[in-house]
C-alpha positions in Angstrom: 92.9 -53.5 207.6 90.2 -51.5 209.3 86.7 -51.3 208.7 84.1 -49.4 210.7 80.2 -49.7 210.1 77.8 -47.4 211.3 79.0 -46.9 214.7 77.3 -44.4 217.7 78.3 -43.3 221.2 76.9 -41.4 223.7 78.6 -39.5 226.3 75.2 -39.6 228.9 72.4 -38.3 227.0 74.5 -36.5 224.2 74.6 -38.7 220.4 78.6 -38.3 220.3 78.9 -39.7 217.2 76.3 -40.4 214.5 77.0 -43.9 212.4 80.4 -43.4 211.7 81.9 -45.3 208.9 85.1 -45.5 207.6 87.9 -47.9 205.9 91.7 -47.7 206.8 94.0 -49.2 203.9 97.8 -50.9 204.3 100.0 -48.7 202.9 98.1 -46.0 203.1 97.2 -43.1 205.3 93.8 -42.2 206.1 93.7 -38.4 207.7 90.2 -37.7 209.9 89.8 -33.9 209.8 87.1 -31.6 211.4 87.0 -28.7 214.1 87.7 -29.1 217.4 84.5 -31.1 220.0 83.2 -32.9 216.8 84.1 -36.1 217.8 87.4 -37.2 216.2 89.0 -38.1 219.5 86.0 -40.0 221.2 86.1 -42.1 217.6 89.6 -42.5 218.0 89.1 -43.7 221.6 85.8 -46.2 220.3 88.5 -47.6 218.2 90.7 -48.6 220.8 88.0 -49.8 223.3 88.6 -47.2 225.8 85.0 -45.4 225.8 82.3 -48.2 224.1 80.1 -47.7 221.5 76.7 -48.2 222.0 75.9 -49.8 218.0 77.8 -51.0 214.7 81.2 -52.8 214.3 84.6 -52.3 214.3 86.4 -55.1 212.2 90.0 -55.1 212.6 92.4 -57.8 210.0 88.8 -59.2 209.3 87.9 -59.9 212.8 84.6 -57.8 214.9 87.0 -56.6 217.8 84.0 -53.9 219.3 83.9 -56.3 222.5 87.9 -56.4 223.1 89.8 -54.4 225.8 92.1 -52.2 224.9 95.0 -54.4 225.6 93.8 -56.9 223.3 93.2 -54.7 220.8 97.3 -53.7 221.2 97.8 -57.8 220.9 95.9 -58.0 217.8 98.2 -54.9 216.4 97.1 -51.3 216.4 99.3 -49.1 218.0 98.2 -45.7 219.7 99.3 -42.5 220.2 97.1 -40.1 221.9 96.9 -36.5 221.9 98.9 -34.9 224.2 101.7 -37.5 224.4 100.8 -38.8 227.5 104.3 -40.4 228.1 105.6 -41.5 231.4 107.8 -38.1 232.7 109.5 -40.2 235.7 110.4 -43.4 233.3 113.5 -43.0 230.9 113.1 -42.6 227.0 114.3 -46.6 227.3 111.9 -47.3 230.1 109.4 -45.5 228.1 109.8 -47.4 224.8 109.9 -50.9 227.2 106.5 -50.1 227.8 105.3 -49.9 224.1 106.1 -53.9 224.9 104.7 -54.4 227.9 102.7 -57.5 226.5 105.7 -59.5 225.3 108.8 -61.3 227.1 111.1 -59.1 228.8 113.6 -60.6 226.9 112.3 -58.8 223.7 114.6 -56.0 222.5 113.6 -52.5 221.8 113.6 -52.3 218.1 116.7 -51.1 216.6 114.6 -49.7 213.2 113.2 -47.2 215.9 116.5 -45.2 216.8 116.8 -44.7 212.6 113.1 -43.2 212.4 114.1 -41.0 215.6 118.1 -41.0 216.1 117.5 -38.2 219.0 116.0 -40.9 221.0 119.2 -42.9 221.3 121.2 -40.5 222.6 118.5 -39.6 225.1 117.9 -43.2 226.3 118.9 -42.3 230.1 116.6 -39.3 230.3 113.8 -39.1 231.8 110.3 -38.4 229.4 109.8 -35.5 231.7 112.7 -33.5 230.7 112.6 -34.1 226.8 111.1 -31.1 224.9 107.5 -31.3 223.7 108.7 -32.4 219.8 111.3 -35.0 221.3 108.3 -36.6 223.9 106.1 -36.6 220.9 108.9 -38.8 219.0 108.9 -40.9 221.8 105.4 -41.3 222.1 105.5 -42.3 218.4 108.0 -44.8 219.0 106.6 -46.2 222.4 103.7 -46.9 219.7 106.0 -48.6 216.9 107.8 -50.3 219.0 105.7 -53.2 219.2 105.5 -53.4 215.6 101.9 -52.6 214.9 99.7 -53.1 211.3 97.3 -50.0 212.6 99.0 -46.8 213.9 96.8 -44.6 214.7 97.9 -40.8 215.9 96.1 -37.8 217.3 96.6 -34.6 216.6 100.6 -35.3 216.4 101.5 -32.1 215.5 100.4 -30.1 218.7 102.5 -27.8 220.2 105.2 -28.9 217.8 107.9 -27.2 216.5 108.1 -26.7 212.7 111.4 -28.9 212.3 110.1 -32.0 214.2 106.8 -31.5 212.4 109.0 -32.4 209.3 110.8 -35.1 210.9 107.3 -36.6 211.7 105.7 -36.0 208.7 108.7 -37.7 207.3 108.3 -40.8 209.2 104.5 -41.4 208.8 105.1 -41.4 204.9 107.7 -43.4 205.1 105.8 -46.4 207.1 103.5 -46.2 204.9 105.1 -46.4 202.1 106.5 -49.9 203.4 103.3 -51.4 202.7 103.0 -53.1 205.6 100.9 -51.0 208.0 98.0 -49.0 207.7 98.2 -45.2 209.2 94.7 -43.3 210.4 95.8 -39.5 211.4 93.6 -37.5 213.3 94.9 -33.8 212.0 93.7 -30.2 212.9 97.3 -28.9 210.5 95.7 -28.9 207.2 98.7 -28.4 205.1 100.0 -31.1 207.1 97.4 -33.5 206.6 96.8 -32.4 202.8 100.8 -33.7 202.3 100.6 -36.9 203.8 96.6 -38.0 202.7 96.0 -40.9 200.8 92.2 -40.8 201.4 90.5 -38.2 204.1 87.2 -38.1 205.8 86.0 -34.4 207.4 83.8 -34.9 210.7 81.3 -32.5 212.0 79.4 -32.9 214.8 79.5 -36.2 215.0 78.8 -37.1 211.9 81.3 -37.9 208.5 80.3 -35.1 205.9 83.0 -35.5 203.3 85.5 -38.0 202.2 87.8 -38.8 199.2 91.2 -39.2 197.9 94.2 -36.6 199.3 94.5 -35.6 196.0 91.3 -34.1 195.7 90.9 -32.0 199.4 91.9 -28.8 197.9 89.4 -29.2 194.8 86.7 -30.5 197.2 87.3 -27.4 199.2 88.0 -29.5 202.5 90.0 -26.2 203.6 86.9 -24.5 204.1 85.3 -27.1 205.6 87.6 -27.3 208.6 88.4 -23.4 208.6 87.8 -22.3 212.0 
């Protein structure tokens, strides 16, 4: 579904990050570790065409997408949710999960499948995203993402601030879309018992560069603990 070769970006004169490869699966979920500042969000952010990258390829369904916008990139079907939620506080959870389909006729309806993945959210539907808690926003934030009905979901750092219940919930959710087999699921993660759970296959960053990768089966006997221990 997605395949990145050898890409690098510079913030100014600083090598952000150093050929960067890396393969995202349907029906599975690929987890990107590594220690805060070594680059996971800035790839995260090449990915979605909102900072370029200077050289290699992003190929998304088969197709080089590198020169798209970010709003084509949404089109084509990769759904974001960035860290720290970045909802819209004055819109309602409704008016919130509208804009997850922005792109498409007014007419379309707000998935129902959504309010099953994250009942809360229909009973919150005339509140405003301001006044939800930080686990509810980041349920909505999820859902803003799902709601156009994306083949790449990509999340970062989703667990932030979270409490341990919604964690669950959301840990809950991400295996469960993938386990539908029709989407592909990349998880930036700093929770490493989190991460270990849900891991199909997991690539460690540091500074810049990807040091480790292999199956989620494998992270504790490849000592990716360690690796990402602050």
């Amino acid at each position: 579904m997605l395949t990145v070769k050898n890409i690098n970006q510079y913030y100014g004169g600083s090598h952000i990050l150093r050929d960067v490869s890396m393969q995202s699966h349907l029906g599975k979920v690929t987890v990107l570790l590594g220690r805060n500042g070594v680059g996971k969000t800035t790839l995260l952010k090449s990915l979605m065409g909102l900072v370029a990258i200077r050289t290699g390829s992003i190929a998304f369904n088969g197709r080089q997408i590198q020169g798209d916008t970010p709003y084509e990139r949404a089109r084509a079907g990769i759904g974001f949710v960035p860290q720290g939620r970045e909802i819209f506080a004055r819109l309602t959870v409704e008016e919130n999960l509208r804009m997850g389909l922005a792109y498409k006729s007014s007419s379309t309806p707000i998935p129902p499948g959504l309010y099953e993945l994250f009942p809360v959210l229909k009973q919150m539907l005339n509140r405003r995203g301001g006044d939800l808690s930080g686990g509810q926003q980041q349920q909505l934030a999820i859902a803003r993402a799902l709601a156009a009905e994306p083949s790449l979901l990509i999340l970062d750092e989703p667990t932030e601030g979270i409490q341990p219940s919604i964690i669950r919930d959301i840990g809950r959710v991400i295996r469960m879309l993938a386990d539908r087999g029709d989407m592909a699921i990349l998880l930036v993660e700093q929770y490493y018992d989190f991460a270990r759970e849900l891991a199909d296959d997991y690539l460690v960053m540091e500074r810049g560069e990807v040091i480790a990768r292999g199956l989620g089966k494998d992270m504790e006997a490849d000592g990716v603990r360690q690796l990402v221990a602050i």
